[in-house]
Structures are given as structure tokens and as C-alpha cells.
C-alpha positions as CSV (number, residue, x, y, z in Angstrom):
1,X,4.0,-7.7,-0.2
2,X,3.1,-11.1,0.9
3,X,6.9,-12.0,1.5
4,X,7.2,-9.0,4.0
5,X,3.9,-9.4,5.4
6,X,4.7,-13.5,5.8
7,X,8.1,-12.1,8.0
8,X,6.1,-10.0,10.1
9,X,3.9,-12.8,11.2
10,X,6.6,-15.3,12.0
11,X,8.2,-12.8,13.9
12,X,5.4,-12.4,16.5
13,X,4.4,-15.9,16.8
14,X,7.9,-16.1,17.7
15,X,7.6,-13.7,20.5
16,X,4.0,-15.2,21.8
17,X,5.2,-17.6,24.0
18,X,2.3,-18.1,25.8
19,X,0.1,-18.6,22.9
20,X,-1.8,-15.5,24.2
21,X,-2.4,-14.0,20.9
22,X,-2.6,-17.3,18.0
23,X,-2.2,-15.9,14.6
24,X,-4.2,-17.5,11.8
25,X,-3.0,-17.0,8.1
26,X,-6.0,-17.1,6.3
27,X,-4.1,-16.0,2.7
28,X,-4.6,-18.0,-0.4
29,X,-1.6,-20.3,-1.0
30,X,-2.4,-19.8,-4.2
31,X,-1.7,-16.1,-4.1
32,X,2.5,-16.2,-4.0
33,X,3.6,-12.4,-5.0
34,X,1.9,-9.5,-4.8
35,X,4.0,-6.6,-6.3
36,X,3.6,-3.2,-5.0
37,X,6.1,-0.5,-5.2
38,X,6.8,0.5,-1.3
39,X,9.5,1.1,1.2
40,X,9.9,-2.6,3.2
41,X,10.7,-1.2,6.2
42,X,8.0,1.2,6.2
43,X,5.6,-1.7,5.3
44,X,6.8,-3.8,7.7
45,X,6.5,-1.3,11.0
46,X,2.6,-0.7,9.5
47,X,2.1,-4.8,9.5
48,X,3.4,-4.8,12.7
49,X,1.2,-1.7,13.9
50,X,-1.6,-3.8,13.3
51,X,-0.8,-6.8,14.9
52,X,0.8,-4.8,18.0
53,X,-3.0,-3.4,18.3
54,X,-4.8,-6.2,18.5
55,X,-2.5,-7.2,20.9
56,X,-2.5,-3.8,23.3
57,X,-5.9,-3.7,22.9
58,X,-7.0,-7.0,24.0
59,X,-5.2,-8.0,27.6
60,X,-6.8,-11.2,28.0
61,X,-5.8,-12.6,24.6
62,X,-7.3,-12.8,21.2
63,X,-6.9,-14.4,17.7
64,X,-5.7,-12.8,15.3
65,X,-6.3,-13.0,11.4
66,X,-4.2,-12.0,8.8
67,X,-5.2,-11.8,4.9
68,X,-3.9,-10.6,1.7
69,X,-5.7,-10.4,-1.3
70,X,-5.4,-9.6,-5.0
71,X,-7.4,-7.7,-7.7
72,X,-6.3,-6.1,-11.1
73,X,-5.1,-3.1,-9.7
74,X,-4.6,-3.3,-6.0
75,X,-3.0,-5.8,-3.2
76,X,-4.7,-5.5,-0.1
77,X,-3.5,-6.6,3.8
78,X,-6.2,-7.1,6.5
79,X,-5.6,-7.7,10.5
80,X,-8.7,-8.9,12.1
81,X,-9.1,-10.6,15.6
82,X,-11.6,-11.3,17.4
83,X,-11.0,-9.4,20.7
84,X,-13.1,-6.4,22.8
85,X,-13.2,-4.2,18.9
86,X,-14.1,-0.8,18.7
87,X,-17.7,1.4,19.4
88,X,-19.5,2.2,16.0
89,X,-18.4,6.1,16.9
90,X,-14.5,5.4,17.2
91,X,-14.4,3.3,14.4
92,X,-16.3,6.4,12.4
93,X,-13.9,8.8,13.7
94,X,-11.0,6.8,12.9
95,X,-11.6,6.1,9.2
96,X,-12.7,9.9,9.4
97,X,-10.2,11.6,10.2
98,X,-7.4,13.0,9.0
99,X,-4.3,11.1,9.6
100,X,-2.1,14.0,10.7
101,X,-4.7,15.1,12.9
102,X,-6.0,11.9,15.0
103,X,-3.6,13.3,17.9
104,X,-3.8,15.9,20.0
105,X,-3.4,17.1,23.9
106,X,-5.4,14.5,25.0
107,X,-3.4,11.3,26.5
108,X,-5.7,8.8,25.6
109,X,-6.4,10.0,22.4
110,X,-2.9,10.0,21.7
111,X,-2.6,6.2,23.2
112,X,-5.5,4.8,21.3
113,X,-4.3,5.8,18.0
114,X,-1.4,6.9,17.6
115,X,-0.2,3.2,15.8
116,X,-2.9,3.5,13.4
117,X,-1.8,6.7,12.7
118,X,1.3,5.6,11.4
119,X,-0.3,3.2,9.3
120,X,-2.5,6.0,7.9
121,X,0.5,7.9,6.8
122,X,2.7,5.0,5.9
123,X,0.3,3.9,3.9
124,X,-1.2,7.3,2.1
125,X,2.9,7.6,1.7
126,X,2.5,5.1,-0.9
127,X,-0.9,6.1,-2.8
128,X,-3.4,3.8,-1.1
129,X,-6.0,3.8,1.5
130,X,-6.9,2.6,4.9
131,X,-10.5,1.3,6.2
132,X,-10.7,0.6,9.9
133,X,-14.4,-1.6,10.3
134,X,-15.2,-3.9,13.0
135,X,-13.9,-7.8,12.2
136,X,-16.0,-10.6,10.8
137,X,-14.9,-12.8,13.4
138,X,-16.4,-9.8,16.5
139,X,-13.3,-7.3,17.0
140,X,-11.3,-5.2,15.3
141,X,-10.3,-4.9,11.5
142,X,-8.1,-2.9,9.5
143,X,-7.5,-3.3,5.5
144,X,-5.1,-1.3,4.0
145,X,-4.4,-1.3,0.0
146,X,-1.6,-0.5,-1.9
147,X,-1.6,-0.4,-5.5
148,X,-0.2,-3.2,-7.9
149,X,3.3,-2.1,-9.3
150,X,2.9,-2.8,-13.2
């Protein structure tokens, strides 16, 4: 997981030219694999959800932070930054509900979550969970967790 995560990253501080949207790894260097039995591609285009988020969401610019971590029985990614974040009631009803049904008629509902969406199912796809929160650092956060492959 960190491998794929690690390629994500480079790829869009490669793209921000402008230094618009700084990327800080915040991993442990310590922390070198993290096994977990998922489709890369799939994991990749939810890593890159995330980032592409914090970047839609936040015109003027914004860091953003990216972790994974490690327990017994779980590896987890989290994209912070430290942009505009989320109201207390749209963060509630996106950890809420459903995945398959955070879309509907509505236009802007559809624009303001249809990426996390896709994380949502990407990652229930593979038996873990999401948690949307507001960031440490005065934005937006997402953690999603997969579970260690034995």
C-alpha cells in the first residue's frame, strides 16, 4: 500500500507546477510495506480521489498531508490539508450515508461527492471502511483502512 500510495503522490507534485497545492509526507520512514490484498489500480484512482479533492475544493491553494499507518490488523491512508474543510452537517452526512446513495438529481450534490463516492465503494470493495472528519491541521480529512493481508 505504501508503494502505490508513494506513486500517487509523486505523480501530483509532478503536475503542481505552481506549488499551489505542496504535499507533505508525514509517513513513518520506518514503516516500509504495508500488505493489503487490493486491486492497485483501484487503490490508486481512490488515493488520487483524495488528493484531487483537496485540490477542487480549495481554489486558492492548500497543503496537503498524506499518512499511512500500521496496526496488527489494519493499514490505514489519511489525506488531510488544511484548506476551506467541510460544515459539521456535511461531514455527518457524508460518513452517514450510504455510498451508493450519496448521489442523486441534484447537481451539486452530485459534484460535491461524487469522488468520495468512489472511494466509498473502492474501498468497502475491499472489506474496509472510510471516515471523512475535519483535519487536524483546519480542513478536510479522509482515513480510509484496509485490512492487513496475512
Amino acid at each position: 500500500l505504501i508503494a502505490i500510495v508513494r506513486q500517487v503522490v509523486v505523480d501530483f507534485i509532478n503536475m503542481d507546477i505552481e506549488d499551489k497545492y505542496p504535499i507533505e509526507w508525514e509517513t513513518n520512514e520506518a514503516l516500509t510495506v504495508c500488505p493489503v490484498n487490493a486491486d492497485k489500480d483501484l487503490l490508486k484512482r481512490a488515493v488520487s480521489n483524495l488528493i484531487q479533492n483537496s485540490i477542487n475544493h480549495n481554489e486558492q491553494g492548500c497543503k496537503i498531508y498524506i499518512k499511512v499507518l500500521d496496526d496488527d490488523a489494519d493499514c490505514a491512508v489519511i489525506v488531510s490539508d488544511d484548506g476551506v474543510g467541510a460544515t459539521d452537517e456535511l461531514i455527518e452526512k457524508l460518513n452517514k450515508t450510504p455510498h451508493y446513495m450519496l448521489c442523486d438529481e441534484n447537481t451539486t450534490e452530485q459534484r460535491h461527492g461524487l469522488g468520495l463516492l468512489i472511494v466509498k465503494q473502492i474501498v468497502s470493495a475491499h472489506n474496509g471502511t472510510t471516515t471523512i472528519e475535519h483535519s487536524s491541521y483546519g480542513g478536510f480529512s479522509v482515513k480510509f483502512t484496509l485490512p492487513i493481508q496475512k
